[in-house]
ZAMARGU-4260 file (C-alpha; in steps of 0.2 Angstrom, whole numbers, plus 5000, padded with zeros to 4 digits):
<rodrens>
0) 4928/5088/5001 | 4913/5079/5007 | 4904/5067/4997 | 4888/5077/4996 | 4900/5092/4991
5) 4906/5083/4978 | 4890/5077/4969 | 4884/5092/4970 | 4901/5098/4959 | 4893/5083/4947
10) 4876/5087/4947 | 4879/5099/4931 | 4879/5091/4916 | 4896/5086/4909 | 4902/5080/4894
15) 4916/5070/4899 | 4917/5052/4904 | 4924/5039/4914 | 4927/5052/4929 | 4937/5047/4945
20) 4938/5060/4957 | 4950/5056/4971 | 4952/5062/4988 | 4961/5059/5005 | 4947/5065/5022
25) 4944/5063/5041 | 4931/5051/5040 | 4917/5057/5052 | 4903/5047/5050 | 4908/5032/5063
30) 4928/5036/5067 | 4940/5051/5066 | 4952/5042/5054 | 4957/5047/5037 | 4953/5039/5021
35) 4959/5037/5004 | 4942/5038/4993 | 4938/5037/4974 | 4920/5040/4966 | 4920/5035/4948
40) 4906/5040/4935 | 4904/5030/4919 | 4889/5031/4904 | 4883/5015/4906 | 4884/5000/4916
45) 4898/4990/4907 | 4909/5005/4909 | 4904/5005/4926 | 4908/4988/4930 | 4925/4990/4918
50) 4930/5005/4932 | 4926/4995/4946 | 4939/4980/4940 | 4952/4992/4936 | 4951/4997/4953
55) 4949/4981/4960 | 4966/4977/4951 | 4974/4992/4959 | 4969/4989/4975 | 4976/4971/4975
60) 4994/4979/4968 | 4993/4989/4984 | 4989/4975/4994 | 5002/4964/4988 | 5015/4976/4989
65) 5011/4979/5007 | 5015/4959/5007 | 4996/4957/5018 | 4989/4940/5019 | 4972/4946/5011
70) 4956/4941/5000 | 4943/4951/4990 | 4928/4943/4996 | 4909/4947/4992 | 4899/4960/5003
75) 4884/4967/5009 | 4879/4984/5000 | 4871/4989/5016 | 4866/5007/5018 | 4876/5012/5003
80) 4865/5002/4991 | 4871/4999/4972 | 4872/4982/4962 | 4890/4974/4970 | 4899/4975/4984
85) 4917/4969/4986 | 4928/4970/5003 | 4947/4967/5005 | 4949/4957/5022 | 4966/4954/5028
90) 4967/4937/5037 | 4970/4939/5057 | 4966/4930/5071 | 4963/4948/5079 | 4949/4953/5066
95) 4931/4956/5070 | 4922/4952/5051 | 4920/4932/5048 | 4924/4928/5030 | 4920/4911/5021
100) 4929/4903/5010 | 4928/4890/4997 | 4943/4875/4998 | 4938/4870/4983 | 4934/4885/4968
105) 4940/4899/4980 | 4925/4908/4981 | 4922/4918/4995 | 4911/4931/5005 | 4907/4939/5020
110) 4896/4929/5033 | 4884/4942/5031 | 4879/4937/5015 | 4869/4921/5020 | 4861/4919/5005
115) 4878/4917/4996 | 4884/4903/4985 | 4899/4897/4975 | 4901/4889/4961 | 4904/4873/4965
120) 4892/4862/4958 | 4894/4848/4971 | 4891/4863/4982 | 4909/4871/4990 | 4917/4865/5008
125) 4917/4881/5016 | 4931/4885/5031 | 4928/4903/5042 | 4942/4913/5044 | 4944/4928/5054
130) 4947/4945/5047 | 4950/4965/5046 | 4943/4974/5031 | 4955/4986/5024 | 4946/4991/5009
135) 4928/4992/4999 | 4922/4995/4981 | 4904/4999/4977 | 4897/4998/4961 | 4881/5009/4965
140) 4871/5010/4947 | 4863/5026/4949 | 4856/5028/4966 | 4863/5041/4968 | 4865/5050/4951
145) 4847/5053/4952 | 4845/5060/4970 | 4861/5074/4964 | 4856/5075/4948 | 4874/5069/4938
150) 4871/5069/4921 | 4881/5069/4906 | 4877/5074/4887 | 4870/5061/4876 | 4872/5067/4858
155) 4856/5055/4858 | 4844/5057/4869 | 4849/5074/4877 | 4856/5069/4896 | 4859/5053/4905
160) 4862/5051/4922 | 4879/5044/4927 | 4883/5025/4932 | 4894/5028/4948 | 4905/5018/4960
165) 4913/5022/4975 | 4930/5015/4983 | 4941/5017/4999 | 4955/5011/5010 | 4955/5014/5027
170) 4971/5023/5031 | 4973/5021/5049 | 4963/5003/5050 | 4977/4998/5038 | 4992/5005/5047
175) 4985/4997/5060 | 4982/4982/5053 | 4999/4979/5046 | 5006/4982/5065 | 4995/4968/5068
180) 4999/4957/5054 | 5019/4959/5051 | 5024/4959/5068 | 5036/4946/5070 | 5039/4936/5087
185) 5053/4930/5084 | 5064/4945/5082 | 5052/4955/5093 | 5050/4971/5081 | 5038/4975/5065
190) 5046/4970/5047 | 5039/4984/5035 | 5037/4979/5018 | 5050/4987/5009 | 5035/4998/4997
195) 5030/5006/5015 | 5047/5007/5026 | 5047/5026/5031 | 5068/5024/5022 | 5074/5013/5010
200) 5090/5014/5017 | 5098/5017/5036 | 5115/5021/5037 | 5125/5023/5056 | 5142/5021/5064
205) 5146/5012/5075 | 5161/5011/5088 | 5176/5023/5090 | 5184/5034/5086 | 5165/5041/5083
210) 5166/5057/5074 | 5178/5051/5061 | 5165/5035/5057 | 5152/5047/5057 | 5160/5058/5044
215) 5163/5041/5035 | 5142/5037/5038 | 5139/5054/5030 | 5148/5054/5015 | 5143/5037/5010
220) 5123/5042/5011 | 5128/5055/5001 | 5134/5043/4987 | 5119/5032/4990 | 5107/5044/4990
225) 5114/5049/4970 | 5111/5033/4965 | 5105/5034/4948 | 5090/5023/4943 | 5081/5023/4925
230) 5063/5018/4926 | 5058/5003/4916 | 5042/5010/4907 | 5048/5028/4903 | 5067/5025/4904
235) 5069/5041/4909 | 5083/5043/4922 | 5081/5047/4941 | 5089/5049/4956 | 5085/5040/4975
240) 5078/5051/4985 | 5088/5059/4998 | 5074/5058/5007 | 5074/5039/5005 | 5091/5037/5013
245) 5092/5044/5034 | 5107/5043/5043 | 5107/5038/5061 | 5117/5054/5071 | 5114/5051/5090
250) 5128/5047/5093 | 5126/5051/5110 | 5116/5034/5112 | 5125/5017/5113 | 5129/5008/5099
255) 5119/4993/5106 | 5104/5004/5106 | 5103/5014/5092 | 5104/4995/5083 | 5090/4992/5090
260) 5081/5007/5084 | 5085/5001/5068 | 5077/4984/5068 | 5064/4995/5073 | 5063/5008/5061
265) 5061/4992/5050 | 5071/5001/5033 | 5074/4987/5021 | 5094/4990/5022 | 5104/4994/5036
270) 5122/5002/5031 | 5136/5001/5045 | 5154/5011/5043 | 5163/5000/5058 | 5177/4994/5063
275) 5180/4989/5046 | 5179/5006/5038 | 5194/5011/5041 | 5201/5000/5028 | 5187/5007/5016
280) 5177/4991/5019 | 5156/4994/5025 | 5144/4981/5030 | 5126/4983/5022 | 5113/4970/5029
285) 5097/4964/5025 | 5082/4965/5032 | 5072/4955/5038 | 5087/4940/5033 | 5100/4947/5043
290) 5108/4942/5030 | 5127/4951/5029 | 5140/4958/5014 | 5157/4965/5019 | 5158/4979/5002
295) 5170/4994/4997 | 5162/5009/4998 | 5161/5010/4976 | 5153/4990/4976 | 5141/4996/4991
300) 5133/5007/4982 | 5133/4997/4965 | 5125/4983/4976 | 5111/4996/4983 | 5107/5002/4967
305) 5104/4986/4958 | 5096/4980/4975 | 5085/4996/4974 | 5081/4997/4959 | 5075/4976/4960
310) 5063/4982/4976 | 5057/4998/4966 | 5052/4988/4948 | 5066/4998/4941 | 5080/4993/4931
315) 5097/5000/4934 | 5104/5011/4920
</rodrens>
């Protein structure tokens, strides 16, 4: 739905409050990319500014369980307009926006903003660093309220028009972004953060006699993909997704390959029925550590679960 669509679905007068229509688009207006967007419309400007914390907050959460090195940074309202502007700039050396920041009270805004200051009273040593934004609240009073009309019911004064904000992450930008950022040179593939890997867990064989450990392999993503989890805020029970757990079946490439793949497929845990299977014995390893465990079949899948359930904020039941 376009934007002008949407305010035009506003422009009635409505009766309920703190609105936050949420949509994922192709952007057209400077790139063919898709876009996660949020439009919020409040009663007043306090509710406004309440709204556009709370998103603030939620787009840090995302950021930081994307493990991105990245600062919310003043910015330019620009064409958009409105009373505040915040960015979300992931620190590269790659990026294109120069940001600002404040070694001493941490303040920090786009170079744009020339006329910006901190809050330093001694005034703030500033250091550039480069930067790709990734994300961007508006807070735009009622600019645009009053060209579409959005209104809601005041049991005082008849109708009002609506306080509005807008949000949106870059879809593509931060894919790409995170290619950029979590590359790692020394092992020469991409580390996903384990809120993002396409599968929580990989499982392969490896060596001969092939088909009998692949019927080992398969099996055993069937237990982990049963492993039972109870959220922590509901504690409602629920099972992994067996969408979560993938199972390596070309076995028609060398083991030495499709161990490469798996680095880089970048799932947070790799599961190997070897050698060692045989005497009912897998190896699960960790990514990024490398780091290695020898388990039965029954203590591997204890381990993933409480090891899941850690990554996922859950608690095993």
């Amino acid at each position: 739905m376009h934007a002008r669509n949407r305010q035009n679905v506003m422009s009635s007068v409505i009766s309920s409050l703190h609105l936050k229509p949420y949509y994922s688009r192709q952007s057209t207006t400077s790139q063919i990319a898709p876009t996660e967007d949020l439009y919020s419309f409040d009663v007043d400007v306090a509710g406004a500014e309440e709204t556009f914390e709370q998103v603030c907050r939620t787009y840090h959460r995302i950021f930081t369980a994307l493990q991105l090195p990245y600062l919310q940074v003043s910015g330019d309202t620009g064409v958009m307009g409105g009373m505040r502007s915040s960015e979300f700039q992931a620190l590269s050396d790659r990026g294109e926006d120069i940001i600002q920041v404040c070694k001493k009270c941490g303040s920090a805004w786009n170079r744009e903003l020339e006329d910006q200051q901190g809050t330093c009273e001694d005034g703030c040593d500033l250091e550039e660093k480069k930067s790709i934004e990734i994300g961007h609240g508006f807070l735009l009073g009622t600019k645009y309220s009053e060209i579409f009309k959005s209104q809601y019911s005041s049991t005082q004064q008849g109708t009002e028009l609506c306080v509005m904000g807008c949000y949106g992450i870059g879809v593509t930008r931060l894919l790409a972004t995170m290619v950029d950022v979590l590359w790692q040179d020394e092992v020469d593939h991409l580390i996903w953060p384990k809120a993002f890997a396409p599968f929580s867990v990989q499982v392969m064989s490896l060596g001969k006699p092939r088909e009998e450990r692949f019927a080992k392999a398969c099996s055993l993503a069937e237990k982990i993909s049963h492993c039972m989890l109870t959220d922590a805020e509901t504690g409602r029970p629920h099972l992994l997704a067996e969408s979560d757990v993938v199972v390596d079946d070309r076995l028609w490439w060398s083991d030495a390959m499709r161990l490469r793949e798996a680095e880089m497929l970048g799932s947070p845990y790799l599961v190997i029925a070897g050698k060692k299977s045989g005497e009912g014995l897998y190896e699960l390893q960790h990514q990024p550590s490398q780091e290695k465990e020898l388990l039965s079949e029954d203590a591997l899948v204890q381990r993933l679960t409480h090891l899941l359930a850690t990554d996922q904020g859950l608690l095993a039941k």
